[in-house]
N, CA, C and O of each residue as an XYZ file, in Angstrom:
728
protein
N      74.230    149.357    101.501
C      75.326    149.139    100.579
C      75.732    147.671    100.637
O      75.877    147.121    101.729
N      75.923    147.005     99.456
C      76.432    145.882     99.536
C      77.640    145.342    100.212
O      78.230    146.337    100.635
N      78.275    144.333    100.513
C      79.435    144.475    100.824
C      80.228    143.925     99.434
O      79.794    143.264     98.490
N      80.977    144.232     99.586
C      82.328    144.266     98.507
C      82.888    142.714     97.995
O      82.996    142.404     96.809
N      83.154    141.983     98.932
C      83.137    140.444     98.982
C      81.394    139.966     97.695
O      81.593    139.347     96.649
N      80.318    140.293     98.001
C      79.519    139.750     98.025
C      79.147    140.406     96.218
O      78.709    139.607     95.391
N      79.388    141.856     95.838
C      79.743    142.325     94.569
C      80.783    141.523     94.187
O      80.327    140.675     93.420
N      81.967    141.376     94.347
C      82.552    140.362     93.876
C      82.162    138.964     93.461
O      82.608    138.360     92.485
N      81.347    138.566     94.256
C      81.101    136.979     94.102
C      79.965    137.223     92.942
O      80.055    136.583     91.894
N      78.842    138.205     93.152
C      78.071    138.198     92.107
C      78.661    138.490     90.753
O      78.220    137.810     89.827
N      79.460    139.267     90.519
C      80.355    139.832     89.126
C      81.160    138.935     88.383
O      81.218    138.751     87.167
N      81.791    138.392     89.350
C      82.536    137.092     88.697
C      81.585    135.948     88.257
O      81.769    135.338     87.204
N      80.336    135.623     89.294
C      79.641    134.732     88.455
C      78.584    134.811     87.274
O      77.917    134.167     86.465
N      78.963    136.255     87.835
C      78.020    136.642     85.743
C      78.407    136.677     84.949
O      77.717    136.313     83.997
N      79.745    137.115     84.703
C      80.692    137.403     83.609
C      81.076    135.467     83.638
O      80.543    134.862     82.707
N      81.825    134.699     84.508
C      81.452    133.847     83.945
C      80.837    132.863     83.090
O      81.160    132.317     82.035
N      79.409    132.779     84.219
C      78.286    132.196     83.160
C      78.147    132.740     81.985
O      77.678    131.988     81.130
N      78.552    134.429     81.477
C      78.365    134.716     80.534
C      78.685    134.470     79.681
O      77.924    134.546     78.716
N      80.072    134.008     79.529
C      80.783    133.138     78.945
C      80.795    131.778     78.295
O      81.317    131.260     77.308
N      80.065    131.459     79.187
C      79.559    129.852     79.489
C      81.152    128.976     79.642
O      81.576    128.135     78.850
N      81.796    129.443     80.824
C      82.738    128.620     81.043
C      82.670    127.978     82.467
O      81.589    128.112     83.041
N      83.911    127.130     83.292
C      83.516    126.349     84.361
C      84.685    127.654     84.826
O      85.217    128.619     84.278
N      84.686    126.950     86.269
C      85.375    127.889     87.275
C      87.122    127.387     87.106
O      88.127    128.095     87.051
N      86.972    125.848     87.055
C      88.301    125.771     86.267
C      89.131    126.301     84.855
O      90.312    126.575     84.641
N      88.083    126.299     84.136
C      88.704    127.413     83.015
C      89.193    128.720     83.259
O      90.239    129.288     82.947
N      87.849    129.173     84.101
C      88.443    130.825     85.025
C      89.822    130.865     85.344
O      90.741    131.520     84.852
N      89.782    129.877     86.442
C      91.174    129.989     87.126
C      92.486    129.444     85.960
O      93.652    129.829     86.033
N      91.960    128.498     84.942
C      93.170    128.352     83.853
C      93.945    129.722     83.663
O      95.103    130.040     83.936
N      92.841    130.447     83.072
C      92.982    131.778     82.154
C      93.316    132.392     83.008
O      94.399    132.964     82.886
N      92.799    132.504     83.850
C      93.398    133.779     85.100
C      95.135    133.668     85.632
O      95.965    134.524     85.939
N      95.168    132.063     85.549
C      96.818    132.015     86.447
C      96.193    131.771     87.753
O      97.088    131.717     88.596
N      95.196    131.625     88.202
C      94.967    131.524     89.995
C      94.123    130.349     89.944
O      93.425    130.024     88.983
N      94.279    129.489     91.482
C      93.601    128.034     91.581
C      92.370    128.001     91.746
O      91.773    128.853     92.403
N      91.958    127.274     91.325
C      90.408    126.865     91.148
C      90.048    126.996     92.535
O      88.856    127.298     92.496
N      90.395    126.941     93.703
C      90.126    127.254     94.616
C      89.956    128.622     95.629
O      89.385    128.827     96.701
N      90.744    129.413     94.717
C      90.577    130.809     94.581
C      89.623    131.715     93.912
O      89.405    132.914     94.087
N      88.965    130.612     92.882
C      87.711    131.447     92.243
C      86.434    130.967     93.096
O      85.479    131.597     93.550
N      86.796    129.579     93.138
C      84.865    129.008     93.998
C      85.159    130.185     95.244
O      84.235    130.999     95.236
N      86.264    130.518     96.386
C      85.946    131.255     97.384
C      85.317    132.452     96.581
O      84.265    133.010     96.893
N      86.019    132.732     95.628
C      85.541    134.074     95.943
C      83.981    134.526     95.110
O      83.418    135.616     95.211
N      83.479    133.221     94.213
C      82.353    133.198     93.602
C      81.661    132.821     94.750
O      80.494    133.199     94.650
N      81.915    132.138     95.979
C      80.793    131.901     97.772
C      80.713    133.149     98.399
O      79.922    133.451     99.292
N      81.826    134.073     97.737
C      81.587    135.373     98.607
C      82.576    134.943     99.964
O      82.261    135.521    101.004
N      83.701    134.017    100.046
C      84.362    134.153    101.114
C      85.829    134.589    100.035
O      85.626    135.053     98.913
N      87.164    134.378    100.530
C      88.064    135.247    100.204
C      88.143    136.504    100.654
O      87.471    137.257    101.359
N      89.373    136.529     99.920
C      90.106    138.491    100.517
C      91.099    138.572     99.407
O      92.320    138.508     99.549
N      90.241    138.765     97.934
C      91.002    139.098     96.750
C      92.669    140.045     97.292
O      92.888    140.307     98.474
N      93.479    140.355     96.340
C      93.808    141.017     96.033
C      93.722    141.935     95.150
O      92.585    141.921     94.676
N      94.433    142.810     94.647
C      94.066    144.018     93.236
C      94.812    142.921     92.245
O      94.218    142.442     91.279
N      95.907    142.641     92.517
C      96.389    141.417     91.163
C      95.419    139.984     90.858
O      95.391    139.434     89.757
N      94.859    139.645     91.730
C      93.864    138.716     91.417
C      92.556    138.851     90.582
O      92.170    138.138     89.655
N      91.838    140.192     91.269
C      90.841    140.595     90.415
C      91.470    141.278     89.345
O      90.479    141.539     88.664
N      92.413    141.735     88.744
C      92.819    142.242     87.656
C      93.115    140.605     86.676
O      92.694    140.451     85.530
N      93.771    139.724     87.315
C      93.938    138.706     86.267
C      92.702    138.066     85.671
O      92.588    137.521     84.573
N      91.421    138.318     87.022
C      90.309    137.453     86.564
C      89.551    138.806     85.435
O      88.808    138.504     84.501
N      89.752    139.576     85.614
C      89.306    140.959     85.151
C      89.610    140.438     83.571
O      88.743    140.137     82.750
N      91.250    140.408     83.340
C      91.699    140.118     81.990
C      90.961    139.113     81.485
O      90.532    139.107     80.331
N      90.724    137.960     82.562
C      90.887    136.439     81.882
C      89.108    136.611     81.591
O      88.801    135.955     80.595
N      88.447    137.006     81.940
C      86.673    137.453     81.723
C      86.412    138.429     80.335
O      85.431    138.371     79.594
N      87.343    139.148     80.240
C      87.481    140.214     78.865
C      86.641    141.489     79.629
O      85.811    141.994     78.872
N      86.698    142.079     80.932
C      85.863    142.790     81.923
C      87.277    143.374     83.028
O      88.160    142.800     83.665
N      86.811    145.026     82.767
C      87.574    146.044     83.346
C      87.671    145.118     84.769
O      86.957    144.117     84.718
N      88.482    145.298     86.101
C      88.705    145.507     87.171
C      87.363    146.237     87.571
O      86.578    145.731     88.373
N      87.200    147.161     87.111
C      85.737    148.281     87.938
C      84.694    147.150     87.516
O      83.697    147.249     88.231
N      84.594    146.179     86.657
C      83.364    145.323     86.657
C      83.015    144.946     87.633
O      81.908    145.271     88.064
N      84.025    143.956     88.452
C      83.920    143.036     89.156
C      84.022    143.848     91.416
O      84.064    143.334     92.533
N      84.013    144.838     91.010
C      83.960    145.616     91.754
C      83.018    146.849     92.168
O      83.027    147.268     93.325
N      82.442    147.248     91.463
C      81.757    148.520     91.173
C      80.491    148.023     91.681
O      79.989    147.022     91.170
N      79.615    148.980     93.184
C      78.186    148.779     93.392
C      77.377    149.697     92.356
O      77.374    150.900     92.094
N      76.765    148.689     91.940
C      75.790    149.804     90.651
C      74.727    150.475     91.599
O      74.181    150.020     92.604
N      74.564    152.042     90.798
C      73.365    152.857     91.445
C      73.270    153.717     90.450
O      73.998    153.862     89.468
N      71.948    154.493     90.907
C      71.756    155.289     89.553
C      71.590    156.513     90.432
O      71.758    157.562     89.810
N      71.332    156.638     91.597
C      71.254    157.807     92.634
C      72.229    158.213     92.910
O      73.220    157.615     92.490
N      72.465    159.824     94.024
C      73.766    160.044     93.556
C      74.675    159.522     94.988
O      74.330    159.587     96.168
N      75.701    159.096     94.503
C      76.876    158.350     95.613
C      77.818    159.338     96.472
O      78.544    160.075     95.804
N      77.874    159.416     97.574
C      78.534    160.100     98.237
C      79.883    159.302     99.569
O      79.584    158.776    100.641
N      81.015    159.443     99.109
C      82.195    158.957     99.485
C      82.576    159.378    100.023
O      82.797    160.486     99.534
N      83.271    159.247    101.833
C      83.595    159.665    102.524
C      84.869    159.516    102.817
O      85.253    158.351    102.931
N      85.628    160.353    102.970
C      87.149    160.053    103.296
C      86.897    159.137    104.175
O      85.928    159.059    104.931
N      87.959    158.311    104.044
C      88.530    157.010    104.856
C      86.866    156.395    105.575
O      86.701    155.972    106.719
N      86.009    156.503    104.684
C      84.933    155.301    104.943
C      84.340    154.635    103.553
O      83.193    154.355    103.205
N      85.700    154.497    102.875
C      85.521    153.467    101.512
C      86.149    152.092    101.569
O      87.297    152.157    102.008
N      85.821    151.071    101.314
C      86.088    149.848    100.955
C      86.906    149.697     99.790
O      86.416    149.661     98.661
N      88.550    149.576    100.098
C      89.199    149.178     98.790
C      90.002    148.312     98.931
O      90.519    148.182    100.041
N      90.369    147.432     97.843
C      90.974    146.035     97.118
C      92.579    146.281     97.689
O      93.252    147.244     97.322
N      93.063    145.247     98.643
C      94.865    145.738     98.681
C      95.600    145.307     97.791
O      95.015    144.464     97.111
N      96.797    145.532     97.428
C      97.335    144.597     96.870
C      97.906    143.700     97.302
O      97.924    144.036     98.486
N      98.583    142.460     97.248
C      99.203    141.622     97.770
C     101.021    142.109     97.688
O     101.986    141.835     98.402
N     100.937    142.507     97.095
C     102.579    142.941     96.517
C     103.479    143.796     97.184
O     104.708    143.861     97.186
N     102.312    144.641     97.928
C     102.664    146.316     97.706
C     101.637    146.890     99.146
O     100.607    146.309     99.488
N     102.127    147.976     99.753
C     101.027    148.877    100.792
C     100.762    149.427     99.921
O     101.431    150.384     99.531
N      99.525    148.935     99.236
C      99.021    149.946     98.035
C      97.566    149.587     98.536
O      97.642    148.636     99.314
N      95.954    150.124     98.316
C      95.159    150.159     98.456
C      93.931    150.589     97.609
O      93.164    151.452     98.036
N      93.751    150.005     96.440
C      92.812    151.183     95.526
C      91.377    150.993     95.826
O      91.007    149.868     96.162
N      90.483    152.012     95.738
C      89.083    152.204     96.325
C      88.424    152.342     94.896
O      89.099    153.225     94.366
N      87.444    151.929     93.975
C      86.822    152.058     93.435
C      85.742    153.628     93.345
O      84.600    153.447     93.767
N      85.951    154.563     93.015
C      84.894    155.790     93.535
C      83.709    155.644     92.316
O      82.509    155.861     92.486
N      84.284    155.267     91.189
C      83.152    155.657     89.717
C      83.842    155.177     88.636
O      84.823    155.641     88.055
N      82.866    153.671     88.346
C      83.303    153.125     87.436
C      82.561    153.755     85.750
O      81.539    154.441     85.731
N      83.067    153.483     84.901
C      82.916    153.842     83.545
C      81.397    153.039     83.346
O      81.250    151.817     83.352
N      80.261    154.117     83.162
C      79.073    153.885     82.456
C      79.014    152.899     81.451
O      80.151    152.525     81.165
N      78.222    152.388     80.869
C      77.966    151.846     79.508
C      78.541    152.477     78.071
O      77.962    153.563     78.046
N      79.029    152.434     77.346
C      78.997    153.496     76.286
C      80.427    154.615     76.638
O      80.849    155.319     75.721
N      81.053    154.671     77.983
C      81.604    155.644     78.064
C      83.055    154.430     78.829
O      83.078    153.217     79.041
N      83.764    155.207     78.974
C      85.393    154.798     78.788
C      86.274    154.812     80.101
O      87.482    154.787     79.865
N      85.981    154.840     81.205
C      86.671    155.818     82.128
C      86.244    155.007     84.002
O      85.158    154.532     84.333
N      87.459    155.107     84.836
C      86.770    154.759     85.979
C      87.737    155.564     86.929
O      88.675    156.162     86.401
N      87.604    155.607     88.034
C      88.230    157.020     88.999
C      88.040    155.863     90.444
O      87.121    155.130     90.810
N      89.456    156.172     90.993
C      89.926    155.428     91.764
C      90.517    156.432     93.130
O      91.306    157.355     92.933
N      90.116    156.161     94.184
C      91.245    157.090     95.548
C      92.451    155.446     95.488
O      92.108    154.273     95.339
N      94.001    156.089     95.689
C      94.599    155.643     95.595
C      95.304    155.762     97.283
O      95.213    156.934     97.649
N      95.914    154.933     98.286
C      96.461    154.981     99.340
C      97.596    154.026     99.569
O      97.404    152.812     99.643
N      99.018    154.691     99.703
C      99.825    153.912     99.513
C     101.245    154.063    100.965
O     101.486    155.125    101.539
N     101.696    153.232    101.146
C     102.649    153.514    102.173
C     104.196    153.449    101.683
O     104.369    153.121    100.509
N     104.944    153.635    102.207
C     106.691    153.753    101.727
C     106.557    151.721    102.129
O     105.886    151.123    102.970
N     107.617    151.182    100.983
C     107.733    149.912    101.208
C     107.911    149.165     99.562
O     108.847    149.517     98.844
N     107.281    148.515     99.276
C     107.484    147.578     97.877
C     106.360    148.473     97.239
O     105.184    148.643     97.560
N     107.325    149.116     95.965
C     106.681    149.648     94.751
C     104.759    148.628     94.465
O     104.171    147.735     95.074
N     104.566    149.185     93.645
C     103.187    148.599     93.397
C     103.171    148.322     91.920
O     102.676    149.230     91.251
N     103.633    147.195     91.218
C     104.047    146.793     89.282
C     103.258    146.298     88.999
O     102.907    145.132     89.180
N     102.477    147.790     88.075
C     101.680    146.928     87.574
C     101.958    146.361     85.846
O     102.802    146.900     85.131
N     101.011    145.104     85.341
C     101.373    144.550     84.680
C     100.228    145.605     83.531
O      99.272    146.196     84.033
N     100.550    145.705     81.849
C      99.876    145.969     81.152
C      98.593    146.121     81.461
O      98.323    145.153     82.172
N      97.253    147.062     81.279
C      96.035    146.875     81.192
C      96.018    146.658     79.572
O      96.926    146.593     78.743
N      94.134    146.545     79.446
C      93.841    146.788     77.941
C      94.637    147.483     77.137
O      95.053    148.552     77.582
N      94.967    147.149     76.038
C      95.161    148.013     74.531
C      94.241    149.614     75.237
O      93.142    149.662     75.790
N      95.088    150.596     74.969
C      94.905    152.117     74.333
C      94.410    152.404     76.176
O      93.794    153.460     76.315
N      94.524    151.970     76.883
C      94.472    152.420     78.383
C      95.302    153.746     78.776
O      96.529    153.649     78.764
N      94.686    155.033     79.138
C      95.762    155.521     79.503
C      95.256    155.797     80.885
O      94.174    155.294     81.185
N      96.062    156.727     82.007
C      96.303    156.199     83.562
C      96.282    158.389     83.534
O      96.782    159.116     82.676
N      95.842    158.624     84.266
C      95.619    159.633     84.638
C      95.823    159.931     86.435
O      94.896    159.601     87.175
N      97.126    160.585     87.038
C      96.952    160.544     88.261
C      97.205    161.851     88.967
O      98.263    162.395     88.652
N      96.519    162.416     89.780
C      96.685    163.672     91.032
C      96.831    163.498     91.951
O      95.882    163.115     92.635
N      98.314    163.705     92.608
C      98.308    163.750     94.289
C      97.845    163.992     94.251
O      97.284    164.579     93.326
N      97.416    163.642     95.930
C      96.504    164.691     96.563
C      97.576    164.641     97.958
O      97.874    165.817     98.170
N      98.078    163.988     98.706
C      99.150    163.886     99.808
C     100.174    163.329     99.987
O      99.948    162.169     99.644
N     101.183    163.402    100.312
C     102.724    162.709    100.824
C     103.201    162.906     99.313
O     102.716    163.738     98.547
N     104.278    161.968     98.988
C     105.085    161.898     97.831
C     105.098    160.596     97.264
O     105.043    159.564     97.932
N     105.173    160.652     96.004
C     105.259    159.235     95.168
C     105.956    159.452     93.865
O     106.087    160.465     93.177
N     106.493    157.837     93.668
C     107.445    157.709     92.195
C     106.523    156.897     91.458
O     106.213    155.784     91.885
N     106.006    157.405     90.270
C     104.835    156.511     89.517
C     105.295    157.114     88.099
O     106.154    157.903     87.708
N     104.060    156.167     87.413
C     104.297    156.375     85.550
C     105.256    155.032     85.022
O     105.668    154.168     85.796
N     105.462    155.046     83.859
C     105.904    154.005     82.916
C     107.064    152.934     83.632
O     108.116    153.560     83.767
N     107.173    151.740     84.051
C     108.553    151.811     84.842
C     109.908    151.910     84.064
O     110.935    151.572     84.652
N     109.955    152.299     82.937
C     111.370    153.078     82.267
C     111.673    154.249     82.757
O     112.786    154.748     82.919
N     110.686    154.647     82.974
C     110.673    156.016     83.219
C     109.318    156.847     84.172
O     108.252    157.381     83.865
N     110.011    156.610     85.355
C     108.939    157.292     86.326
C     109.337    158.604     87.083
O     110.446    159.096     87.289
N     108.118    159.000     87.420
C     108.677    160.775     87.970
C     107.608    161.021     89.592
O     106.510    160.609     89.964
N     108.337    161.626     89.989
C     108.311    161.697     91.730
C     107.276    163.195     91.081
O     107.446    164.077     90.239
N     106.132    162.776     92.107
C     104.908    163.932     92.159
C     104.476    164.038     93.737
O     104.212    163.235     94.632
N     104.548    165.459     93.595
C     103.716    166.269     95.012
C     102.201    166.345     95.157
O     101.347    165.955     94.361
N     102.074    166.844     96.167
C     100.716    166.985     96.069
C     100.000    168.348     95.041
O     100.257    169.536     95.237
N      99.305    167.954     94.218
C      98.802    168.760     93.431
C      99.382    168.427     92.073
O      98.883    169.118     91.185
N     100.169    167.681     91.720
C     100.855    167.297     90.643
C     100.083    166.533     90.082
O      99.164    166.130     90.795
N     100.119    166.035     88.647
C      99.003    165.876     87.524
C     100.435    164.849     86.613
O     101.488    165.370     86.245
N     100.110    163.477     86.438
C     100.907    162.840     85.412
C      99.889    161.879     84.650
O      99.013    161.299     85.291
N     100.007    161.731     83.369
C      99.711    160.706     82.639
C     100.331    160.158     81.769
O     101.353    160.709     81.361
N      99.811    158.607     81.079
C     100.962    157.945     81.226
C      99.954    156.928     80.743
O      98.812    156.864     81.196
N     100.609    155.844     79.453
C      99.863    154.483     79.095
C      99.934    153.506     80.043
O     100.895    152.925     80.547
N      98.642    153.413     80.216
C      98.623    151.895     81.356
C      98.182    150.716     80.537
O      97.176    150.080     80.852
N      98.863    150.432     79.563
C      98.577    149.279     78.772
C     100.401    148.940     78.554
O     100.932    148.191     77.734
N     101.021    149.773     79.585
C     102.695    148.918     79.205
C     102.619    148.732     81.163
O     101.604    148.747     81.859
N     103.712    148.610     81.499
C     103.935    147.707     82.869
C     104.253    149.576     83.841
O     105.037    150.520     83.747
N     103.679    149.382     84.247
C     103.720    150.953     85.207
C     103.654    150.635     86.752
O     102.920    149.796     87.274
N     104.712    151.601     87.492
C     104.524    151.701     89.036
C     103.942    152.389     89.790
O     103.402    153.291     89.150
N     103.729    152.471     90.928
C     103.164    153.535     92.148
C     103.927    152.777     93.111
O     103.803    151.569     93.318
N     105.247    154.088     94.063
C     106.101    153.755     94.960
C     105.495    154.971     95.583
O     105.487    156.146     95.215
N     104.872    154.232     96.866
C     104.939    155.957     98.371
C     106.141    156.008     98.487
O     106.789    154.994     98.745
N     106.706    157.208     98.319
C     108.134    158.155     99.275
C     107.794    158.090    100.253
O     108.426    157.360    101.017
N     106.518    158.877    100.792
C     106.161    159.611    102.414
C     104.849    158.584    103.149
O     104.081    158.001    102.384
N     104.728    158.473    104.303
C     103.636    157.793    104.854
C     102.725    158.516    104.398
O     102.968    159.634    103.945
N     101.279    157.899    104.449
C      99.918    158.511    103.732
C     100.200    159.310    102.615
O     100.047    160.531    102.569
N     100.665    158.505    101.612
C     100.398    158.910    100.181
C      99.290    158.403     99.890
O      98.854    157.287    100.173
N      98.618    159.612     99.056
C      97.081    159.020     98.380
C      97.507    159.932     96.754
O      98.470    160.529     96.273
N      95.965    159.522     96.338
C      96.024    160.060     94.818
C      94.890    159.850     94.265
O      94.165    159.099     94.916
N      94.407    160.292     93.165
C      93.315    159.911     92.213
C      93.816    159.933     91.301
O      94.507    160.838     90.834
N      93.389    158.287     90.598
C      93.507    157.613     89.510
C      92.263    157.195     88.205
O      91.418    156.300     88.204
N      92.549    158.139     87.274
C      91.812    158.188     86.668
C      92.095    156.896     85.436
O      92.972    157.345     84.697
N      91.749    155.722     85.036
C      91.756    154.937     84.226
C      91.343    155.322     82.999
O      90.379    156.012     83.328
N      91.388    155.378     81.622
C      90.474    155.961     80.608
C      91.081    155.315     79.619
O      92.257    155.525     79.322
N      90.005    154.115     78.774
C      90.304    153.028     77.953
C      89.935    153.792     76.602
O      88.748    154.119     76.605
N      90.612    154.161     75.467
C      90.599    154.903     74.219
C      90.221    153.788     73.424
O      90.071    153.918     72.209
């Protein structure tokens, strides 16, 4: 398996070049310093989830791009032996499980979060909607006008193309987050 750092550095410099832009433009568009993209295009850094989401935006390329090990065999994920993105903001933790195919719309995330600073997020894409299932502890998530406290086994969705939270209530809150771009 690759390491995660090193998918990163390759993803960002494809979607780049694809572009045909410099690393200073990256970091223009992104909001982050030019010194924050060469690390993490060398494969050194320790992104955050708000960093790769801005470079995500500023590339015109989901978050699961710049993240996602491609395979065509089948993948098997082990509780608590996945590699996921923290946030800087927040004890929030999202794991990449299955990003959206070619042609198809959708990426599925284990979510792990602790009691402490909410997790805000900013707009995704146009027509994004956010699909989430406890699975343990308690959390306040959905639109931040209007968010609703879910148990385990609880089911909310909700547009993730306006500014939305994820707050743990209880230690070891997790969840699956289903992304799905319409």
């Amino acid at each position: 398996m690759t390491d995660l750092r090193e998918r990163i550095a390759h993803a960002l410099r494809r979607e780049r070049e694809g572009l045909g832009i410099s690393v200073s433009e990256l970091a223009r568009r992104a909001g982050v310093s030019k010194a924050t993209v060469s690390q993490l295009e060398g494969g050194s850094g320790n992104p955050s989830v708000e960093t790769l989401w801005a470079l995500g935006v500023a590339l015109g390329v989901p978050f699961a791009d710049l993240v996602e090990e491609r395979a065509s065999a089948p993948r098997l994920v082990r509780a608590g032996a996945h590699t996921g993105v923290p946030s800087a903001a927040a004890p929030y933790v999202a794991t990449l499980l299955s990003a959206c195919p070619p042609g198809a719309r959708r990426d599925v995330y284990i979510i792990q979060a602790e009691p402490g600073e909410p997790r805000r997020s900013l707009p995704h894409h146009p027509g994004t909607i956010e699909h989430v299932v406890l699975i343990s502890g308690a959390a306040r998530l959905g639109p931040a006008e209007s968010t609703e406290v879910l148990h385990p086994g609880d089911y909310l969705s909700y547009p993730g193309d306006a500014p939305h939270v994820f707050e743990a209530l209880e230690a070891g809150t997790s969840a699956v987050l289903l992304s799905e771009l319409r």
